[in-house]
MARKE-582180 format. One line per 3 residues: number of its first residue (from 1); their letters; for each residue x, y negated, z of N, C-alpha, C. Coordinates in steps of 0.001 Angstrom, whole numbers, plus 500000, padded with zeros to 6 digits. Example, Ala and Ser with C-alpha at 12.3 -4.5 7.8 and 13.67 -1.06 7.14 Angstrom:
<nodes>
1	AS	513190/505690/507800/512300/504500/507800/513200/503300/507800  512850/502250/507080/513670/501060/507140/512900/499970/507870
</nodes>
This chain:
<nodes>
1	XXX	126289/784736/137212/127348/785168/138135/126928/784863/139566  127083/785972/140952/126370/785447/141683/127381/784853/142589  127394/784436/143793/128614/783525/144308/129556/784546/144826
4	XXX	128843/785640/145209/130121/786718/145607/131133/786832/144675  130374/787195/143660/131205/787349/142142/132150/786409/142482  131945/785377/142184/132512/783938/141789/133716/783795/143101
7	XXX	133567/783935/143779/134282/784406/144965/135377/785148/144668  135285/785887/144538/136204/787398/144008/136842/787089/142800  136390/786311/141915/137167/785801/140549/138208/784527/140817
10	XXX	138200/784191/142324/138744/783345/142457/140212/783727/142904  140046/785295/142979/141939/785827/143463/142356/786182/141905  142025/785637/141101/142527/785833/139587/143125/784246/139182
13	XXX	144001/784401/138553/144945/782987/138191/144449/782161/137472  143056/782744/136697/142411/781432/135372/140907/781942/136039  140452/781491/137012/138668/781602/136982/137920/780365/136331
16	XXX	136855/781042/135433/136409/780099/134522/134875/780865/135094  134497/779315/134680/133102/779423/134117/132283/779923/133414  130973/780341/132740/130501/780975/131658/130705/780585/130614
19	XXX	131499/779370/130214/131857/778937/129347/133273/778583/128766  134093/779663/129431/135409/779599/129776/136732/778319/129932  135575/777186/130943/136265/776546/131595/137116/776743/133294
22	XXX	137983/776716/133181/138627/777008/134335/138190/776594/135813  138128/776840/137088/137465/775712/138026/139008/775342/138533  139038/774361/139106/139928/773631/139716/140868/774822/140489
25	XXX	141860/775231/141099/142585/776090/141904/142433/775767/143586  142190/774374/143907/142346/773745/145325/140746/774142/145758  139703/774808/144738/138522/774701/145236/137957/775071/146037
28	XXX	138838/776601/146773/138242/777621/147912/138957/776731/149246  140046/775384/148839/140412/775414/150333/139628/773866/150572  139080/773670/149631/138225/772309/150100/137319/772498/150557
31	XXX	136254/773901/149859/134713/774264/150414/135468/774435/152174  136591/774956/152005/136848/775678/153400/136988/774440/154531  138085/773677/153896/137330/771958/154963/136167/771422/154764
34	XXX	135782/771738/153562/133992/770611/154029/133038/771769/154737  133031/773402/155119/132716/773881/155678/133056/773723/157304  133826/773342/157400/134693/773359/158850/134004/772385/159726
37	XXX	134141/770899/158601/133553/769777/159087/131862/769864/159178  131356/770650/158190/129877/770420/158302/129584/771444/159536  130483/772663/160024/130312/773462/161034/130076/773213/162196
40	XXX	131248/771853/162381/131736/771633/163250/130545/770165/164198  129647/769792/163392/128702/768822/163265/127306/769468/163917  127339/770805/163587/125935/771708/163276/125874/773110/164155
43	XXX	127238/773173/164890/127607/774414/165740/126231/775158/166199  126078/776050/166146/125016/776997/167192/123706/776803/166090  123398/776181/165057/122594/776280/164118/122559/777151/162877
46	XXX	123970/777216/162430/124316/777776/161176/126040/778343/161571  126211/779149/160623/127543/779646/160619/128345/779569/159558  129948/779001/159845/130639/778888/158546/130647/779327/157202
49	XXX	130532/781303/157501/130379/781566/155821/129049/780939/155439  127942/780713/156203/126410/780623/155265/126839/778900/154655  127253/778436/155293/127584/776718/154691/128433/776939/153374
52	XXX	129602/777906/153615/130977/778253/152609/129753/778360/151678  128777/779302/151309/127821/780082/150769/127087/778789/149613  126398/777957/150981/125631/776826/149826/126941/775923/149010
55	XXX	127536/776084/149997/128440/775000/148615/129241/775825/147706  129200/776938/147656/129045/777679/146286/128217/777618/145622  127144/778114/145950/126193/777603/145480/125762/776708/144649
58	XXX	125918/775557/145339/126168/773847/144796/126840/774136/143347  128346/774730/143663/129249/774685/142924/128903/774732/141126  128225/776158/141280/127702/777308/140358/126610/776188/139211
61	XXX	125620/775348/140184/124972/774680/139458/125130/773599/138954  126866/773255/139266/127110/771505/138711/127952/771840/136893  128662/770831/136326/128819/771252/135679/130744/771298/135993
64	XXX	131234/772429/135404/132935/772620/135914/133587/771682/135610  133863/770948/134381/134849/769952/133932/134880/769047/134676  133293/768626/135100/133261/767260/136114/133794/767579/137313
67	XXX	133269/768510/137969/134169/768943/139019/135152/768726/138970  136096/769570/138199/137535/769650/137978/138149/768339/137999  137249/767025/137071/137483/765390/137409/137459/764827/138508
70	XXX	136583/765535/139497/136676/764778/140856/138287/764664/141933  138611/763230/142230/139566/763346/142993/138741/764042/144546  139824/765134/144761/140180/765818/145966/138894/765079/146967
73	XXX	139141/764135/147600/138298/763559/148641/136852/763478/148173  136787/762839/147320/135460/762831/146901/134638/764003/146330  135627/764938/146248/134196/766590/146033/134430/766838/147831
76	XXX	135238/766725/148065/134985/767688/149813/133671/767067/150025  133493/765271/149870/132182/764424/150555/131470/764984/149904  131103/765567/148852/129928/765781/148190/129850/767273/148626
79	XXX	130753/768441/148823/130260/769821/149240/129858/769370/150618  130461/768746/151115/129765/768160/152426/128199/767844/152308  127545/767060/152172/126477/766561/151529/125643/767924/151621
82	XXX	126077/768694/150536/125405/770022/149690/125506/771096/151100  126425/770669/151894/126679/771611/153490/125363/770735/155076  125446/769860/154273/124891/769092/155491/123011/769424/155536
85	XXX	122777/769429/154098/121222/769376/153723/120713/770872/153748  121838/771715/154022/121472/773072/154475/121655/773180/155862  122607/772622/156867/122786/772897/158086/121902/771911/158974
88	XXX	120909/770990/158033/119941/770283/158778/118960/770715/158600  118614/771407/157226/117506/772917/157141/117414/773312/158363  118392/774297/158229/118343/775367/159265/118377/774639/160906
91	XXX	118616/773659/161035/118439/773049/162729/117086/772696/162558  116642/772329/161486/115123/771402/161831/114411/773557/161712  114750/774274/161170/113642/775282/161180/113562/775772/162858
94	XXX	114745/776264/163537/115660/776259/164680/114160/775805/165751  114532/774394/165118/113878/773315/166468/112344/773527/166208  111656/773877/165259/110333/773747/165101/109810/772035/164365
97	XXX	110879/771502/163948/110500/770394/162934/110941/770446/161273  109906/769430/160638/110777/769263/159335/112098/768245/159136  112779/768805/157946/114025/767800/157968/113815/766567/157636
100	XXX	112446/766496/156782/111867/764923/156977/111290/764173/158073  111399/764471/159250/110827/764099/160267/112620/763050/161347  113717/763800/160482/115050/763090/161133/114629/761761/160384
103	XXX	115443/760890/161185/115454/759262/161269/117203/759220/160523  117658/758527/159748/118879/758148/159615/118846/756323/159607  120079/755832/159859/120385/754539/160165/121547/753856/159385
106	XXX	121374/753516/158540/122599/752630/157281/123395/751805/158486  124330/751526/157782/125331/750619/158972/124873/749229/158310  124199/748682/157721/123796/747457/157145/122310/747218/158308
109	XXX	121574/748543/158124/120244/748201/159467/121221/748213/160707  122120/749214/161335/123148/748762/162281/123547/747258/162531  124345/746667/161564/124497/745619/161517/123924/744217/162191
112	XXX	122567/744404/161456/121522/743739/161536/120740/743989/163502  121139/745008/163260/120422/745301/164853/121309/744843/166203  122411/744892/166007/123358/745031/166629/122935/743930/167788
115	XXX	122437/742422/167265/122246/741582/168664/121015/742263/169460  120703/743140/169404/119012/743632/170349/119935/744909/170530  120433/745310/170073/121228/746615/170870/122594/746635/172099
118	XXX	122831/745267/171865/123839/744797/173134/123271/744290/174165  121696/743502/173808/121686/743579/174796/120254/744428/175866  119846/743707/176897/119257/744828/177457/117491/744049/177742
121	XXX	117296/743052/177579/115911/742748/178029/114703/743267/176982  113453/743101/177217/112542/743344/176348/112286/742484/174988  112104/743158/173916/112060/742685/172466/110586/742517/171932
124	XXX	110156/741115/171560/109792/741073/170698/109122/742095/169265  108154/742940/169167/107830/743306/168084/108328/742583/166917  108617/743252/165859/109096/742649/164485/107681/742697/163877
127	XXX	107790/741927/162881/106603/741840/162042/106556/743038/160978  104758/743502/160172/104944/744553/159512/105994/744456/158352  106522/745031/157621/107418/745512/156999/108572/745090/156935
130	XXX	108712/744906/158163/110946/744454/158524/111070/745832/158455  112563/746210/158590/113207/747689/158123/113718/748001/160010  113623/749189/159672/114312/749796/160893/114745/751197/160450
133	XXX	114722/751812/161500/114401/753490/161356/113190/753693/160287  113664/754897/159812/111953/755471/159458/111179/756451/160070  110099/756430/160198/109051/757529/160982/107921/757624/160180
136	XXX	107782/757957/158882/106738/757666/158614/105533/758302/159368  104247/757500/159196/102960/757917/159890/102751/757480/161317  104378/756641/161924/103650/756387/163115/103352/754986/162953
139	XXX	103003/754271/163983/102576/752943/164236/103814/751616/163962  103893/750763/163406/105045/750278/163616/105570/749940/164876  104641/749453/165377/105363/749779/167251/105801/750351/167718
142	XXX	105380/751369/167451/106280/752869/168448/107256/752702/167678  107260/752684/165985/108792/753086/165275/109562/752249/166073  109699/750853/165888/110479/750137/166328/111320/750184/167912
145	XXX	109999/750605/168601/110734/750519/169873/111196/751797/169826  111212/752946/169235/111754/754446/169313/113366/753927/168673  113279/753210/167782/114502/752897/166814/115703/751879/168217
148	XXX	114891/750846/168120/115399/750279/169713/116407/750713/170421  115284/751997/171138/116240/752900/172021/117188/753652/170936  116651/754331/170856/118165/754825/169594/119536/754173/169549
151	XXX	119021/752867/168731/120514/752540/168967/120877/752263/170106  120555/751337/170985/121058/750640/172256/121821/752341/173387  121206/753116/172689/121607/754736/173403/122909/754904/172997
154	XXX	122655/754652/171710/124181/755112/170643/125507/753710/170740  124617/752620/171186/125630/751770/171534/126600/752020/173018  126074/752209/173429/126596/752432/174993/127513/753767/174751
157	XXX	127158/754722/173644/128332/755801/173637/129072/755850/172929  129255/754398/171981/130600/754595/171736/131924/754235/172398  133041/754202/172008/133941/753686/172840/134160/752222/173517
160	XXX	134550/751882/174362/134723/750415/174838/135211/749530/173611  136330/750207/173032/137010/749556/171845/136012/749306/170918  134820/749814/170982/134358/749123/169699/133092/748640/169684
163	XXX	132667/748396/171095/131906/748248/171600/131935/746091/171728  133431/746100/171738/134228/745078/172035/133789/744339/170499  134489/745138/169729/134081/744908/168364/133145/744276/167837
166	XXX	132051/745251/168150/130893/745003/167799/130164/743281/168467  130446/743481/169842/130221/742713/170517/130911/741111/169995  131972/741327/169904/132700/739853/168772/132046/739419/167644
169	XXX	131659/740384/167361/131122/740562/165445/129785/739404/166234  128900/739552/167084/127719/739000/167461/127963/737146/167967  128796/737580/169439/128996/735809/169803/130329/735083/168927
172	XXX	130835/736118/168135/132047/735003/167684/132572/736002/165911  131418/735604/165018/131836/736673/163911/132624/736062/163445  133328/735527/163366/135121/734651/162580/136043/735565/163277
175	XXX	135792/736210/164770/136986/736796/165124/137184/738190/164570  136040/739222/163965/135700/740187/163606/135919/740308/161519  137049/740929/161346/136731/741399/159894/136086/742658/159419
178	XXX	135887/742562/158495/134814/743313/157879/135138/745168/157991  136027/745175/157905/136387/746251/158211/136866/747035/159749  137303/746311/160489/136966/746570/162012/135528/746881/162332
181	XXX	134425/745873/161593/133079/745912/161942/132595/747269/161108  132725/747697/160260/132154/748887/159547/132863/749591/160650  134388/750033/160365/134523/751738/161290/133898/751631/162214
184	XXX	133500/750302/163202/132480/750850/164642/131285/750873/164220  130907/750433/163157/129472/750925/162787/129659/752204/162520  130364/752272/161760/130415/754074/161371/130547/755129/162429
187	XXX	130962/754579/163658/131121/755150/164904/129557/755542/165600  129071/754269/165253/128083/754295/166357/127140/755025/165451  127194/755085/164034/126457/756096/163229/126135/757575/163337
190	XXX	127098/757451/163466/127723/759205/164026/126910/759562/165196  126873/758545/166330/126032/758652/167387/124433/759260/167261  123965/758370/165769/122853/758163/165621/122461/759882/165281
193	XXX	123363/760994/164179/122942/761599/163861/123648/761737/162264  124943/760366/162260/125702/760470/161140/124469/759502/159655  125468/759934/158654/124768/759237/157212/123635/759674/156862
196	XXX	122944/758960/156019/121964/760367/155264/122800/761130/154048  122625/762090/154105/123260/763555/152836/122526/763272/151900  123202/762769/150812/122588/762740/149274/121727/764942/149182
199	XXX	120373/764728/149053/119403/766023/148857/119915/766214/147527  120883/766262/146895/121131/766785/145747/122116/766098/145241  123631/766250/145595/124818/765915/145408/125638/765603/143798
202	X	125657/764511/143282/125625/763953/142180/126861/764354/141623
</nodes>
């Protein structure tokens, strides 16, 4: 069935699978928010229907029942995912790079970085195999100090509020709970270029 098909079977009251399992009914308006959001991330690279498109796509090759098991939030994150690893395709073809050549940043390496990203003097090289960014193939020097700037870039743009945050979490972590400290990590993530997208959405 090809996704147009599948598309079109979806203005019918029982669309099933090849195996005449039903798909969920809420499914065209979730692709339609995790399209919106992955659009809205990726503007001027890709266009809504081609994202709507892969996470059909996606759809076609998982299996329906499980689907149909997923609570609401957690398939949008995953057509997301399946939207993101196509709309970073198409920017890295765009730009003239591969999509393995992007850097992503866990909020745990965030974390960890956070006292050299507040502040501003010269750092110390880390020794070989501490974690940072990844680059593979370059020098660990350059990675590090490329990673460096990165964040200390992405620190300065997030908001004051959480900047504050962050900043507590460092000279006084008793005043900072754990969850204040993640959403501004997750903030300043976003800065970075966002999560990494599971390449094949579970």
């Amino acid at each position: 069935m090809t996704v147009v098909a599948l598309r079109d079977d979806l203005a019918n009251p029982d669309p099933a699978d090849a195996d005449g399992v039903a798909l969920r009914s809420d499914l065209p308006a979730l692709i339609d928010t995790a399209a919106y959001l992955v659009y809205r991330r990726h503007r001027g690279h890709t266009e809504p229907e081609d994202i709507r498109q892969e996470m059909w796509t996606w759809i076609l090759a998982q299996n329906t029942t499980r689907v149909n098991d997923l609570e609401p939030h957690v398939l949008t994150w995953k057509l997301r995912d399946a939207g993101e690893v196509y709309a970073r395709r198409e920017k890295a073809a765009k730009g003239g790079y591969q999509p393995s050549d992007e850097v992503f940043y866990s909020t745990r390496t965030l974390r960890d970085l956070l006292p050299l990203a507040i502040g501003t003097e010269p750092v110390t090289l880390r020794a070989e195999g501490d974690e940072g960014g990844s680059r593979s193939g370059e020098p660990l020097s350059m990675e590090f100090e490329t990673t460096l700037i990165d964040v200390r870039r992405a620190y300065r743009k997030v908001s004051s509020k959480y900047r504050e945050v962050m900043l507590r979490s460092v000279v006084d972590p008793l005043s900072v709970d754990d969850v204040q400290l993640f959403r501004a990590l997750r903030f300043m993530q976003r800065k970075l270029g966002g999560r990494r997208p599971q390449k094949e959405p579970a």
